[in-house]
N, C-alpha and C positions, 0 to 999 in steps of 0.2 A: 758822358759819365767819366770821371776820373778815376786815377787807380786804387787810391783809396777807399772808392765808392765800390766799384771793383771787386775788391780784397773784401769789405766786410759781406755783400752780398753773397761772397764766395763762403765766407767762414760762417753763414747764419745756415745755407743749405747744405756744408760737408758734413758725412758722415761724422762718428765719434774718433778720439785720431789714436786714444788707445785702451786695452783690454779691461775686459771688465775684471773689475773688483769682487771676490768673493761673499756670498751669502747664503741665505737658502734656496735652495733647486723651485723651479717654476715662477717666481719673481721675472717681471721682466725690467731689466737693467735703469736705474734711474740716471737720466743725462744731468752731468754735473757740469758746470762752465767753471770753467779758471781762466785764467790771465795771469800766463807766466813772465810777471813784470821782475824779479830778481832775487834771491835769497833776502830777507829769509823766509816769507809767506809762500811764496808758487814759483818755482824754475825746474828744469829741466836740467835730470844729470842721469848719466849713462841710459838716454834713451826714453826713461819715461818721468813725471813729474813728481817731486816733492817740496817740501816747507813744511811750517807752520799751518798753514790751511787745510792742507791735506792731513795732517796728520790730524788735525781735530774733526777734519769731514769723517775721516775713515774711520775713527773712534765712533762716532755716533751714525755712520752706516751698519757696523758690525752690532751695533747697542738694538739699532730698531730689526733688523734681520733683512737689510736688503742689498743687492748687488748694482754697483753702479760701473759708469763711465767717464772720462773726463773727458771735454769737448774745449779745445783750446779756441781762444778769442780773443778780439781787440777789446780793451774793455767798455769802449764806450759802446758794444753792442752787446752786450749781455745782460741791461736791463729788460730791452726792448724784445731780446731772447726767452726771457720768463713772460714779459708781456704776452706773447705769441704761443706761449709756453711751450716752444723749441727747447728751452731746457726745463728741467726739473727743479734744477737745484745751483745757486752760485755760491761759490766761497772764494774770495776774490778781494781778502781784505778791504770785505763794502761795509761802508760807512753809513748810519744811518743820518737822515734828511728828511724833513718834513716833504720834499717836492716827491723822493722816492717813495716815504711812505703811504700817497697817493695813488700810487702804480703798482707794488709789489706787496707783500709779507717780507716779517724780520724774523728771525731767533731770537731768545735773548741774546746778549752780548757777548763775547766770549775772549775779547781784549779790550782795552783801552788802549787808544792810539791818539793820532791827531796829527798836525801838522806841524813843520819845521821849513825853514830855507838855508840851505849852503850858498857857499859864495867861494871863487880861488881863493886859494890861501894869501894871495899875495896881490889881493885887494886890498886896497886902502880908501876906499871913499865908504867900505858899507862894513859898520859896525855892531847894529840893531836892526832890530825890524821896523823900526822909522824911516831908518835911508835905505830901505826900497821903494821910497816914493819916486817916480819918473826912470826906473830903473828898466832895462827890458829883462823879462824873465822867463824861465823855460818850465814846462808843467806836460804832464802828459795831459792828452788830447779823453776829452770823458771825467776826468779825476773831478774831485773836489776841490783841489788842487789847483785848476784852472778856475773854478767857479768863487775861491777864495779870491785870487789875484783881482779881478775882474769887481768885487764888489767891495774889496777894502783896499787896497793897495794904489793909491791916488796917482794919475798920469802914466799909468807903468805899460809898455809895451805886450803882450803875451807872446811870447814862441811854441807855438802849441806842437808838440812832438810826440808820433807814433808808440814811443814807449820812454819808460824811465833810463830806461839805458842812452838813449839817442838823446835826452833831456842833458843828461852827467858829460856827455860826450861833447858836446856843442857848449857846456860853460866850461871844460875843463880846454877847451880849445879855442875860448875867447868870445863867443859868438854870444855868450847872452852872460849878463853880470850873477846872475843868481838862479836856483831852483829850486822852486815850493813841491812838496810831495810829506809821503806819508813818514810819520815820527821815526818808528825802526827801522825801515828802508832804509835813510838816510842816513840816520845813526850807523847802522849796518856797516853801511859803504865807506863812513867818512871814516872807518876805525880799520879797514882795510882795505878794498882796493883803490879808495880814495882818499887812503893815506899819504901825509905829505901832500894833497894833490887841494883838496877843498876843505873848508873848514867851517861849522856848525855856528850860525847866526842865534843870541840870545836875543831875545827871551820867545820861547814857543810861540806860534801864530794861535795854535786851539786846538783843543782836547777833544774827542770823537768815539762812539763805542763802533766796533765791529762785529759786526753780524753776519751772520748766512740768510741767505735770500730765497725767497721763491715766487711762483705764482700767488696772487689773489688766491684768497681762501683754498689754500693747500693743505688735507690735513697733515701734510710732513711738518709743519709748523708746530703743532701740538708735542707730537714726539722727539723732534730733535732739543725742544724745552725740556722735555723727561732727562732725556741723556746729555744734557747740559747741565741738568741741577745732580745729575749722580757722578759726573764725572770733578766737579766742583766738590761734590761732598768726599769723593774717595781720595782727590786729590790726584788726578790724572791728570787734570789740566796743568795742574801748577807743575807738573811734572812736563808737559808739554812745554809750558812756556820756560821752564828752566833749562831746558836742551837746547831751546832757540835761541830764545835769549837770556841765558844766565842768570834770570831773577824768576820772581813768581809773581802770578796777578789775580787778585783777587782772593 
């Protein structure tokens, strides 16, 4: 068994890694998965987690009246985590797919996203998303990210990497010509700490909604729908999404 193998077995049996979230008394705590891949969705700052994600989970755990947990994970085990329903609940800027829709429950939607590839700035052979054909490219390991490269992107190598950050790291250091991931992550990054450093390939790879996840016939399904559609009509979200990212959606 390798370390990787290792590590996720480690992370599907550890406890939750931090305190629970406020609700009503006698609830017993709903296990949340995340994947702290990098601002502005899910990371870790002074100790415990926030983003975009959290901040729309927490909205709509306080809406239904229940106290939760965030249980940190690779993301490629956090499906298989709700399959087992070792968690309760993922918010983990997941992306819906017909193969997941097989295995899990959705929410509705709660962003539009999708995909993008960066490239060094001071690449000169890749200009479009054409010339990443035969190119090697880095993707986190689980994403859709990976499963995009893999079925349209003709001859191309995969560098499949533990996380988004080790993905940035390994092109900004030569090792792979480009790297497929999600819309705003990358945007994120290319407008700061991958400023000057990598630069945003046209025209987008594809457009994607984002959901919260659960187990097969959950009825948290029902009700995080309730406090989706009120938080849309009050206009909370669009307030969410203006804090993260300086626009509104939907």
């Amino acid at each position: 068994m390798n370390r990787r193998s290792i590590l996720r077995l480690g992370l599907l049996a550890a406890p939750a890694m931090v305190a629970s979230h406020g609700a009503k008394a006698g609830d017993s705590p709903l296990m949340v998965g995340v994947h702290a891949g990098g601002p502005p969705f899910c990371f870790r700052k002074r100790g415990s987690y926030t983003g975009f994600d959290i901040d729309v989970w927490s909205e709509i755990a306080s809406g239904i009246g229940r106290n939760w947990k965030t249980q940190q994970m690779e993301f490629d085990v956090l499906i298989p985590a709700l399959q087992t329903r070792s968690l309760d609940v993922v918010v983990s800027q997941l992306f819906v797919k017909p193969a997941r829709q097989k295995v899990i429950d959705f929410s509705e939607s709660y962003y539009k996203s999708g995909l993008i590839a960066v490239t060094r700035v001071d690449n000169t052979t890749i200009h479009t998303a054409s010339d990443l054909t035969g190119k090697t490219i880095g993707a986190e390991t689980g994403t859709i990210g990976t499963a995009y490269i893999r079925e349209n992107i003709k001859n191309a190598t995969i560098a499949e990497m533990p996380s988004i950050t080790e993905a940035l790291l390994a092109l900004e250091a030569g090792r792979t010509d480009a790297v497929v991931y999600d819309t705003p992550v990358l945007m994120y990054y290319a407008h700061t700490g991958g400023k000057g450093k990598v630069r945003v390939i046209k025209p987008d790879l594809e457009g994607r909604d984002v959901c919260v996840g659960f187990p097969k016939g959950s009825p948290l399904v029902a009700q995080a729908n309730t406090q989706l559609a009120f938080m849309k009509k009050n206009g909370r979200l669009a307030a969410l999404n203006e804090k993260w990212f300086g626009h509104t959606e939907e």
